[in-house]
ZAMI-264372 format. One record per residue (C-alpha): residue number from 1; x, y, z. Coordinates in Angstrom, 1 decimal. Layout:
BEGIN
num	c1	c2	c3
NUM	X	Y	Z
...
% end
This chain:
BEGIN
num	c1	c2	c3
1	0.0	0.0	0.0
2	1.6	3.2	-0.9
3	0.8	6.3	0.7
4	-0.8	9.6	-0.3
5	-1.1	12.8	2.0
6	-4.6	13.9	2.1
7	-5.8	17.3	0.7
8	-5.7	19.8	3.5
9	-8.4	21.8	4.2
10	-8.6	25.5	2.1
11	-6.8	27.9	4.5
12	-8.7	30.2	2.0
13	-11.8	28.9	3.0
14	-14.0	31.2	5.7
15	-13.5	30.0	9.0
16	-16.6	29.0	9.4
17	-16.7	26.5	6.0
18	-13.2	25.5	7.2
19	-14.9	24.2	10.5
20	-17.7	22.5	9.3
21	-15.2	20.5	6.5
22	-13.4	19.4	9.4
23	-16.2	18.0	11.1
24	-17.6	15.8	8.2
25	-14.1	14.8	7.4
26	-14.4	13.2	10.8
27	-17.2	11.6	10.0
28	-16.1	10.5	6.9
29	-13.0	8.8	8.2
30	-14.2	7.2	11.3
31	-11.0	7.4	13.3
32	-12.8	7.2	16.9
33	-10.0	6.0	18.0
34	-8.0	9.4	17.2
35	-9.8	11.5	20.0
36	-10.9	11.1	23.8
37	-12.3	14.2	24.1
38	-14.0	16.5	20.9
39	-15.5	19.4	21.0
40	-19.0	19.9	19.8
41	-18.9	21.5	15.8
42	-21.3	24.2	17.6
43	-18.5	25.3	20.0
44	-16.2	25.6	17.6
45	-18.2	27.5	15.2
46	-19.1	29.9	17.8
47	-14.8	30.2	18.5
48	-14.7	30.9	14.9
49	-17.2	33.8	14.9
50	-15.4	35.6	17.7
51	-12.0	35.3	15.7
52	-13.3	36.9	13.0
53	-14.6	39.7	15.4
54	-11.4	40.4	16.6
55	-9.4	40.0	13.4
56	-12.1	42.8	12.1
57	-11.5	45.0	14.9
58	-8.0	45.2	13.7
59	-6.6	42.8	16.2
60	-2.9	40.8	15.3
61	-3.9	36.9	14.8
62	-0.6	35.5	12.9
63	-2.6	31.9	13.5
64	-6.5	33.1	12.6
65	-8.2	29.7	11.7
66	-5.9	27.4	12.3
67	-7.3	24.2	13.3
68	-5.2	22.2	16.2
69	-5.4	18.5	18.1
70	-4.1	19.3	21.7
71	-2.8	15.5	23.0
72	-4.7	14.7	26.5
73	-1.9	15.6	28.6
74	-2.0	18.9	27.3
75	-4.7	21.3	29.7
76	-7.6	22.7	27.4
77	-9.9	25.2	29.8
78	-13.2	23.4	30.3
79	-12.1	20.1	28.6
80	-10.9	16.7	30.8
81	-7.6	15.7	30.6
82	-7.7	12.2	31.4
83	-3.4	11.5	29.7
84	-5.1	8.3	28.7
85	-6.4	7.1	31.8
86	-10.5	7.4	33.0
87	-9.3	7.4	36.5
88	-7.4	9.9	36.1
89	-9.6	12.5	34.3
90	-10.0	16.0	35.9
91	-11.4	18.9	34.0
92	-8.7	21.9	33.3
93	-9.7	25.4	34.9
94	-7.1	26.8	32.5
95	-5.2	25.6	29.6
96	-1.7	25.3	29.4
97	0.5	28.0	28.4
98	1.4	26.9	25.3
99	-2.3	26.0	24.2
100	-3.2	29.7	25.8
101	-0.5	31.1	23.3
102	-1.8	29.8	20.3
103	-6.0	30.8	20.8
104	-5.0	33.9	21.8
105	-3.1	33.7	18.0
106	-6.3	32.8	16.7
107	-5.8	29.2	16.6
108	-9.2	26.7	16.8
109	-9.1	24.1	19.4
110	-11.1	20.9	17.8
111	-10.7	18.7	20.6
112	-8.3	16.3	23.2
113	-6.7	13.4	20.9
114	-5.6	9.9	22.3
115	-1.8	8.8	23.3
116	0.1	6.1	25.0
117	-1.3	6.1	28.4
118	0.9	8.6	30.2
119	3.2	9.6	27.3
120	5.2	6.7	27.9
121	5.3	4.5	25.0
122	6.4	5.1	20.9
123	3.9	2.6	19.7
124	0.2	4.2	19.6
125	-1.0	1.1	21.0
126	-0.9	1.5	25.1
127	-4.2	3.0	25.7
128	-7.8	2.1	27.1
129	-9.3	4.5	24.6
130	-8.1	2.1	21.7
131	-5.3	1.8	19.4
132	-4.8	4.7	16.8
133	-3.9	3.3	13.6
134	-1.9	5.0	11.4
135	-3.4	7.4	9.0
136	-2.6	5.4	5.5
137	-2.4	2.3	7.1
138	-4.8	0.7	9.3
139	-3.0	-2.5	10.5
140	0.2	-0.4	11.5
141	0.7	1.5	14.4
142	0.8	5.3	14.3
143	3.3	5.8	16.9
144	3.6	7.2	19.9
145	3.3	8.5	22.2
146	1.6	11.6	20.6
147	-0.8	9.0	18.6
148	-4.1	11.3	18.2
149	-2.4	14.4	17.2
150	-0.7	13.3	14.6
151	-3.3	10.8	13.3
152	-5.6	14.0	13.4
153	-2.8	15.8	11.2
154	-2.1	13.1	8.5
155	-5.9	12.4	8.2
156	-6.0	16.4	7.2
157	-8.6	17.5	9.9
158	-6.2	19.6	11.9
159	-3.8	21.9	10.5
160	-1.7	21.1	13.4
161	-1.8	19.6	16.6
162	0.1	19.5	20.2
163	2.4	16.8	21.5
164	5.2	16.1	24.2
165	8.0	14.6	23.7
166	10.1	12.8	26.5
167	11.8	9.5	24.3
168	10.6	10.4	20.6
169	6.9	10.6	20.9
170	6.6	14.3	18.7
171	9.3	12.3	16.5
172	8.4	9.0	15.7
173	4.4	9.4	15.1
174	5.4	12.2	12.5
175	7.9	10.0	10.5
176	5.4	6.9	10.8
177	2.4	9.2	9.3
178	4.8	11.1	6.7
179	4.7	14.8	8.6
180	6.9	17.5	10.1
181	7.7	16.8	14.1
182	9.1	20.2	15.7
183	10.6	19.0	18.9
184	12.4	22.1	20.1
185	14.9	22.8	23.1
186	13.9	21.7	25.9
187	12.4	24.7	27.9
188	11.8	27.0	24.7
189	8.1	26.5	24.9
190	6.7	26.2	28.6
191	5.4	23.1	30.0
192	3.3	24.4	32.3
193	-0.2	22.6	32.3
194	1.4	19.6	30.9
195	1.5	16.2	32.8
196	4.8	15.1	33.4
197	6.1	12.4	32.0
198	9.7	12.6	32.7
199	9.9	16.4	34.2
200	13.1	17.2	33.7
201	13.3	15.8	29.7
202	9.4	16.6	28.5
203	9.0	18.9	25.3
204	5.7	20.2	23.8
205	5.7	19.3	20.5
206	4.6	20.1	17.0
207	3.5	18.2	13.8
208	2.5	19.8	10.4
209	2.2	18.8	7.2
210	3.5	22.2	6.7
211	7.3	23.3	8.0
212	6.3	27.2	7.8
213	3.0	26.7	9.7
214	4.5	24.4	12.4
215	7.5	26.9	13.1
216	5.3	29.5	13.6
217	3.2	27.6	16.3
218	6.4	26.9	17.8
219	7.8	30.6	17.7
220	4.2	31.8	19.4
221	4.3	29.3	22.1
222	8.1	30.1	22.9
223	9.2	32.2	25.5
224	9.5	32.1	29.0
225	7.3	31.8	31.7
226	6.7	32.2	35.5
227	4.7	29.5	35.6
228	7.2	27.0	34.3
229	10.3	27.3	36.5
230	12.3	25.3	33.6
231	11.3	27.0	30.9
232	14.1	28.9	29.2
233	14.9	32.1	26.8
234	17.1	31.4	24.0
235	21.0	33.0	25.1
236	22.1	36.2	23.1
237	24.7	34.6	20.8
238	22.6	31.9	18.9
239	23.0	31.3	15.2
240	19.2	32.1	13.1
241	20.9	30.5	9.7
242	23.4	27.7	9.2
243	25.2	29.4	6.4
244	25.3	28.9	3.1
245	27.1	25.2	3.3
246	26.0	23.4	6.8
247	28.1	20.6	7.4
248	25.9	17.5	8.9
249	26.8	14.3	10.6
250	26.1	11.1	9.6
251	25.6	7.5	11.8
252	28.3	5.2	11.0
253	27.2	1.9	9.3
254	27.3	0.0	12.7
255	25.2	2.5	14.2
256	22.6	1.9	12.0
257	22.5	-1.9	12.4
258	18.7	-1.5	14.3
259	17.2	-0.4	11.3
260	15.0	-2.4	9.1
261	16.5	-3.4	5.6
262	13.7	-1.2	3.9
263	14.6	2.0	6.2
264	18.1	1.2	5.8
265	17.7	1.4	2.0
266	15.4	4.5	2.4
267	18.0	6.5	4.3
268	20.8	5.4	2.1
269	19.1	7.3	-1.0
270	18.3	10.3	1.3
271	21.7	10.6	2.4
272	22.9	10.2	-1.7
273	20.2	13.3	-2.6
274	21.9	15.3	-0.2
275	25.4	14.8	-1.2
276	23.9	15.4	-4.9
277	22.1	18.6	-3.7
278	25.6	19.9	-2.0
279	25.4	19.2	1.4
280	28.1	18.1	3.0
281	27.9	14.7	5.3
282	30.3	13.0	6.9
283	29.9	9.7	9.1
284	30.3	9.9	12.7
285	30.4	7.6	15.8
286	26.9	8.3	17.7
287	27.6	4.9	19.9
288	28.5	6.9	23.1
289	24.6	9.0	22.1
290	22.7	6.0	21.4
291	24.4	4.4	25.1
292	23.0	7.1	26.8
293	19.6	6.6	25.4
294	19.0	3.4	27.2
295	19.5	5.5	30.2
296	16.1	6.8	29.7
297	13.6	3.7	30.6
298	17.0	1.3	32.1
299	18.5	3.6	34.3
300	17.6	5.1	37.0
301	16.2	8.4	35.6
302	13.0	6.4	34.5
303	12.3	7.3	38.4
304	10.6	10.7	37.1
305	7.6	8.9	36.0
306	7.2	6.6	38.8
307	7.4	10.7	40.6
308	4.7	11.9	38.1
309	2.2	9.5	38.3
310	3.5	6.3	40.4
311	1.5	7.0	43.4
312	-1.8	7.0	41.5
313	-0.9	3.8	39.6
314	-0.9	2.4	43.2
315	-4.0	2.4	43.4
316	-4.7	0.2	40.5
317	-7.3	2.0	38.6
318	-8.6	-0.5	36.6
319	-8.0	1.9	33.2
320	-4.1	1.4	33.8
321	-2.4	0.2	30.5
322	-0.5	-3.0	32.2
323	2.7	-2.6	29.6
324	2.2	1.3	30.7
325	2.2	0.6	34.9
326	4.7	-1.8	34.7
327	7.2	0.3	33.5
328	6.7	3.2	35.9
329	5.7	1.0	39.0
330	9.1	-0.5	38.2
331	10.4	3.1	38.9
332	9.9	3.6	42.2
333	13.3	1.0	42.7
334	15.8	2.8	41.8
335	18.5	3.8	44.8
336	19.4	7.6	44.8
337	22.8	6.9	44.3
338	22.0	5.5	41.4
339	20.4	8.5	40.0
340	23.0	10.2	40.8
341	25.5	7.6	38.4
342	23.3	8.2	35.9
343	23.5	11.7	36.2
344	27.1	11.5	35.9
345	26.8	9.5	32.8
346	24.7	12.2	30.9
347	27.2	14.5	32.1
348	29.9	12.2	29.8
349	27.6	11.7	27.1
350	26.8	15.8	26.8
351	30.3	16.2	26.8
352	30.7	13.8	24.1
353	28.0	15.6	21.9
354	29.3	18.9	22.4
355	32.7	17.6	21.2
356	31.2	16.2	18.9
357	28.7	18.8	17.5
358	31.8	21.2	17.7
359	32.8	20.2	13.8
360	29.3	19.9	12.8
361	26.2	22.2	11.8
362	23.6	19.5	12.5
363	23.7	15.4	13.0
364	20.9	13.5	10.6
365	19.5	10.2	11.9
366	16.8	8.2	10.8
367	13.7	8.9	13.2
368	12.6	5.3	14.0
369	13.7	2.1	13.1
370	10.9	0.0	11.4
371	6.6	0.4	11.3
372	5.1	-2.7	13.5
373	1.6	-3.9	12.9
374	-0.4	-3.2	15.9
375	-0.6	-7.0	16.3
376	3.3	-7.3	16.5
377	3.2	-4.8	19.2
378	0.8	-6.3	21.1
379	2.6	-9.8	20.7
380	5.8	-8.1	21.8
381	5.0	-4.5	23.5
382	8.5	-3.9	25.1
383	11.2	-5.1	22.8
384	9.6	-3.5	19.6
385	9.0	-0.5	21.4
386	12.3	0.0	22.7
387	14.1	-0.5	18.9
388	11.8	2.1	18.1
389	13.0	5.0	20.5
390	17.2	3.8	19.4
391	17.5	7.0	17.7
392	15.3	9.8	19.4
393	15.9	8.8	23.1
394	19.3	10.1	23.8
395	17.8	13.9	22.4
396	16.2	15.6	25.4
397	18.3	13.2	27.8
398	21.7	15.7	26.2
399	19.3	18.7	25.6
400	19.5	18.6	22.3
401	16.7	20.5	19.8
402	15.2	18.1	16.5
403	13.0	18.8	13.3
404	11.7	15.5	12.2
405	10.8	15.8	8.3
406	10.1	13.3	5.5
407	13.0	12.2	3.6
408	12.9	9.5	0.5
409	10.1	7.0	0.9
410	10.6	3.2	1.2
411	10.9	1.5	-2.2
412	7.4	0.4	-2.0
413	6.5	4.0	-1.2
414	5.7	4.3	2.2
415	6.9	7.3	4.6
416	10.1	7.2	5.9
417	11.5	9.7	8.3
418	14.9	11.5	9.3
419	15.6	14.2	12.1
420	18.0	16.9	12.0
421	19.2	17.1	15.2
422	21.3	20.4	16.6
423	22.6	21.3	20.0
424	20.5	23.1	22.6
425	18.9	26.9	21.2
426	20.5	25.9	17.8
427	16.6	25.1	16.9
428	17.1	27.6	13.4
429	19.8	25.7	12.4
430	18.1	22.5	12.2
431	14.8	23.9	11.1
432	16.7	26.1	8.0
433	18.5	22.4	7.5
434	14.8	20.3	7.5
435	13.2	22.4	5.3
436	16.5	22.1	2.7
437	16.1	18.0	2.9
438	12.1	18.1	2.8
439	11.9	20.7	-0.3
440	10.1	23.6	1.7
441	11.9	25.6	3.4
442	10.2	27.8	6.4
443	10.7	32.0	6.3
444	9.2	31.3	9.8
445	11.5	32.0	12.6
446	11.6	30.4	15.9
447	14.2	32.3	17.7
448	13.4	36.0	17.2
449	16.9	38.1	16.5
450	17.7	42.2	15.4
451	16.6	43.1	12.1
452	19.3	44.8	10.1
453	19.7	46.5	6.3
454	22.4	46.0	4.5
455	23.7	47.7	1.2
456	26.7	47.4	0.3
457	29.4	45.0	0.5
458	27.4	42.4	3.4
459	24.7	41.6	0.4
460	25.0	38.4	-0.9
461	27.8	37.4	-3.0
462	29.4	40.4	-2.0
463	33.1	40.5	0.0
464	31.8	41.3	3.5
465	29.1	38.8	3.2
466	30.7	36.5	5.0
467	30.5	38.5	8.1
468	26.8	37.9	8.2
469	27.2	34.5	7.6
470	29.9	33.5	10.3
471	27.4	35.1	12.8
472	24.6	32.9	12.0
473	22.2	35.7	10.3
474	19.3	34.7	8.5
475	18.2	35.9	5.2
476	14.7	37.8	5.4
477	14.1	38.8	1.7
478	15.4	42.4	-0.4
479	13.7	45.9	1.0
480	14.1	49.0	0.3
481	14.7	52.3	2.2
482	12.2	55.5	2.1
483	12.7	58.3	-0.8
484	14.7	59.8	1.9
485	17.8	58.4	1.2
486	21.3	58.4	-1.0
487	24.1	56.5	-1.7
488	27.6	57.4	-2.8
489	30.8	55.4	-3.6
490	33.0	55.6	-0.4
491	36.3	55.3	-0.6
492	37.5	51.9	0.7
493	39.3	49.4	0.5
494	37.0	46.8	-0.6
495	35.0	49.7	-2.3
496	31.9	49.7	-0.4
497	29.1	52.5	-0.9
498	27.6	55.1	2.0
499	23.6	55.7	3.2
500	23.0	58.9	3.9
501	19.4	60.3	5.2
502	18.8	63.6	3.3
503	15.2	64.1	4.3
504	12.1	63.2	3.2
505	11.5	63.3	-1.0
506	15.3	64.2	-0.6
507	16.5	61.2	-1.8
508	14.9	57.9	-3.8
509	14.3	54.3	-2.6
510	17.7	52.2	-2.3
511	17.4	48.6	-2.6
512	19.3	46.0	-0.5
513	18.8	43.0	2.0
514	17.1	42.7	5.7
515	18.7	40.3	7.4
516	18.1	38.9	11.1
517	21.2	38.7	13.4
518	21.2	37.6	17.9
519	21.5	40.3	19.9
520	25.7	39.8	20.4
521	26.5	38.9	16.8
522	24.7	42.1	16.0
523	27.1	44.0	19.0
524	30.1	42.1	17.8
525	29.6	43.6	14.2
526	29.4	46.6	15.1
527	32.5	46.6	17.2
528	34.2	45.4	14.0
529	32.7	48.3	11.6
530	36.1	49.8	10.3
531	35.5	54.1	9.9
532	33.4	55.5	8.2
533	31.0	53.4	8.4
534	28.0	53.2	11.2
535	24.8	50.8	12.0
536	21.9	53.3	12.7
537	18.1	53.8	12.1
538	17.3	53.5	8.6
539	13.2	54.0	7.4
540	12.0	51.4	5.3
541	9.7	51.5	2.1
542	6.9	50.0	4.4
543	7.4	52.3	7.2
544	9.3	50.5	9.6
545	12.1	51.3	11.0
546	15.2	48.9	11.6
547	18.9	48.7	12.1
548	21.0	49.6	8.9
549	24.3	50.9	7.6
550	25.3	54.2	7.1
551	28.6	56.3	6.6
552	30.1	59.4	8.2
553	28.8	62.8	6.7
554	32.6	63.7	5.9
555	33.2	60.6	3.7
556	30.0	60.5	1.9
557	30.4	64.5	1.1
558	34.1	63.3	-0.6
559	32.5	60.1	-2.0
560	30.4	60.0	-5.8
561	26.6	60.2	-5.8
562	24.8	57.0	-7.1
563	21.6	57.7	-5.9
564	20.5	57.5	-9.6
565	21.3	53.4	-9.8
566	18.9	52.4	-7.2
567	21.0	50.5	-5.3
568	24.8	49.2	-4.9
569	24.1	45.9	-6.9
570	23.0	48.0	-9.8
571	25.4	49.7	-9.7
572	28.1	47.9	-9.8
573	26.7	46.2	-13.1
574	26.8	49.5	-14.9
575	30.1	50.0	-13.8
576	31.3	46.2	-15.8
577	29.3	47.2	-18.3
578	31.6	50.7	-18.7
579	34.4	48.8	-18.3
580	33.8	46.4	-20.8
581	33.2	49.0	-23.1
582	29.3	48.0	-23.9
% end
């Protein structure tokens, strides 16, 4: 059976229309399987109407309309979150932060969707509410954890949906169903109003069929918060691009001995297209990454879950998933010394990635190794389960930040997945790199940075250039200034051209490029700006106003008026074309 993505539902479509398609796809599909909770069409509807209130009032809503699955561990306001136990079911005064952050973008919340009973499980297959079967495939599992909300995605009733993350679980389900998994740094988006599964190493989670869309869920639900003491703010210094030639890491052939022979094949030719698309790869030994991931359900740290829900499972609730209380029951063993060796073994392993990561831009693994049938799970829950988390585990374990994205398909045309895994806060790197192996790049930022105009010798292909690109900028799109601007020839050594505000009308619109730089790359450029030149306020075509070059007022008097060119790039083409003699 080969796969093919639905049809989304029309983004173009009023909300209302969008809404009501979503409800008879639904139907039509008959996944009951996919939700534990969903709200009524009616409810919906009537969030629809007061979005387009506010957008019509003149209100900001960069995610009007968008349709989202929230996995039931994830607070909704007025909605049970039962994390895939009836026992355990309580109804959510407030929603989480992150779910708060996207309605108050505008977003739609259709409904609670089904997971692995506590979010501990990769399969899709460990819950009282059913297995969810995967979207294209109704005899295999969808993964899991995050089973519902990505089910709900690749059946194209959502737009996108809410996961966690602690072993894999935003990861695997998106490879197994053929979508984009966002799984960001640990902290970047707050967990607050989020059932632990393993405190310390859970991440809220995207999936998208869509990379722009998806990033710019994640970059509205990022940011810290007071209500999540382990939430974090990206650090001043982080790269927003990986340059024009990001180097990536590859597993070494042993290190790839879990994967089935048709994945194996799969990842082979999407490791080949890369090297034929530029990229450059070069294997690596991930054995000390992958040793740490068995730390994660065989060490000690598996003592967080038996912290998070252990003493409930005590009580035998009769909805308890028995593969599911086994493992976290088994948790409450564990000496504290023993914590603490594990402990110190992460400490090794991070050390190793950092060393590691040092030489690289980004490490590409396949997500998961194989997709079970549900009825080879449920012969062998544990074994298959654990094969399947071989290459996510280790991520949050050595806070690391991962975009799972489709790469070649099986050669009988199913979905086959890779991540592009980065160091902690190095989330733009590995999303600029995902969207370069899945075809679509995002313009969507999740780590915000200082916009600067440039004009001169920092554009592209240009001998400064590489200044921007050492410091991690990423490439916005070509502007220009106001009519209040010239330029002149300076005179430098490279020749470079000057900026100079002469007042409204006084000038004429100057093309260049708007770039986005962190906070210290921007300072450390501007500590290197050799005289004459200057970074000040420079007005825009649209109005806005953002950090650009300029010049002294001395050299630009001494230097020669292009103004009439339009910009330094044209420019420079009329001067060849002199010189030539055409």
């Amino acid at each position: 059976m080969s796969f093919t993505p639905p049809t989304p539902i029309d983004a173009a479509l009023p909300l209302t229309e969008r809404i009501r398609r979503a409800y008879e796809r639904i139907a039509d599909v008959d996944r009951p399987e996919v939700w534990i909770t969903l709200r009524t069409q009616q409810d919906a509807l009537a969030d629809a109407l007061e979005i387009d209130r506010r957008y019509e009032a003149g209100e900001q809503l960069p995610l009007r309309g968008v349709l989202v699955a929230v996995k039931d561990n994830i607070d909704v306001a007025g909605l049970p979150t039962t994390a895939g136990c009836p026992e355990y079911a309580r109804v959510a005064e407030r929603s989480a932060v992150a779910v708060q952050r996207l309605t108050a973008a505008g977003a739609i919340i259709l409904g609670k969707t089904n997971l692995d009973q506590f979010a501990t499980g990769l399969v899709g297959t460990r819950s009282p509410y059913g297995a969810v079967r995967c979207a294209w495939d109704s005899e295999r599992v969808s993964g899991g954890s995050s089973s519902g909300s990505a089910t709900a995605v690749a059946l194209g009733i959502a737009d996108i949906a809410l996961g966690t993350d602690t072993a894999g679980s935003g990861r695997v389900p998106a490879a197994l169903n053929g979508l984009v998994g966002i799984k960001p740094t640990l902290g970047l988006i707050p967990a607050a109003g989020v059932v632990p599964a393993c405190v310390d190493y859970d991440a809220v989670t995207v999936f998208g069929h869509d990379l722009e869309l998806a990033a710019r869920a994640v970059a509205i639900m990022a940011g810290g918060s007071e209500e999540d003491p382990r939430s974090r703010v990206a650090p001043s210094d982080v790269p927003l691009s990986a340059g024009l030639a990001p180097r990536l890491a590859i597993p070494r052939d042993e290190d790839l001995a879990q994967l089935a022979p048709e994945y194996a094949e799969a990842f082979a030719r999407t490791v080949a297209g890369l090297v034929d698309s530029g990229l450059s790869l070069e294997a690596v030994d991930i054995s000390p990454l992958l040793n740490a991931a068995t730390l994660l359900y065989d060490g000690a740290i598996v003592a967080q879950r038996y912290a998070a829900v252990g003493e409930f499972l005590e009580t035998r609730p009769a909805g308890a998933d028995p593969t599911v209380a086994g493992i976290v029951l088994a948790a409450r063993k564990p000496s504290a010394h023993a914590y603490v060796d594990d402990l110190d073994a992460l400490a090794e392993a991070k050390s190793y990635a950092r060393r590691l990561m040092a030489s690289f831009d980004a490490l590409l693994l396949p997500t998961t190794t194989e997709h079970p049938t549900i009825a080879a799970v449920q012969a062998e829950p544990v074994d298959i389960n654990r094969r399947m988390g071989t290459f996510t585990n280790f991520c949050n374990l050595l806070d690391m930040a991962a975009v799972a994205v489709p790469g070649q398909p099986t050669a009988t045309g199913h979905p086959f997945g890779v991540m592009v895994v980065t160091v902690a806060f190095h989330d733009e790197v590995a999303l600029e790199i995902a969207g370069r192996i899945c075809g679509a790049p995002s313009s969507s930022g999740i780590i915000s940075g200082h916009e600067l105009f440039v004009v001169g010798a920092h554009l592209r292909g240009e001998p400064l250039y590489e200044q921007l690109t050492r410091r991690g900028a990423r490439y916005v799109g070509e502007v220009t200034t106001s009519d209040a601007y010239r330029l002149v020839v300076l005179d430098t050594v490279p020749l470079k051209p000057g900026l100079v505000r002469h007042g409204d009308g006084a000038g004429a619109p100057i093309a260049g490029e708007l770039y986005e730089l962190s906070a210290s790359h921007l300072a450390t450029l501007l500590a290197e700006l050799p005289y004459p030149m200057a970074l000040g306020a420079v007005e825009l075509a649209d109005g806005r106003t953002v950090t650009g070059f300029s010049c002294a007022l001395e050299a630009a008097v001494a230097g020669t008026d292009i103004t009439e060119y339009g910009g330094w790039k044209a420019y420079l083409a009329h001067a060849a074309d002199v010189q030539s003699g055409q």
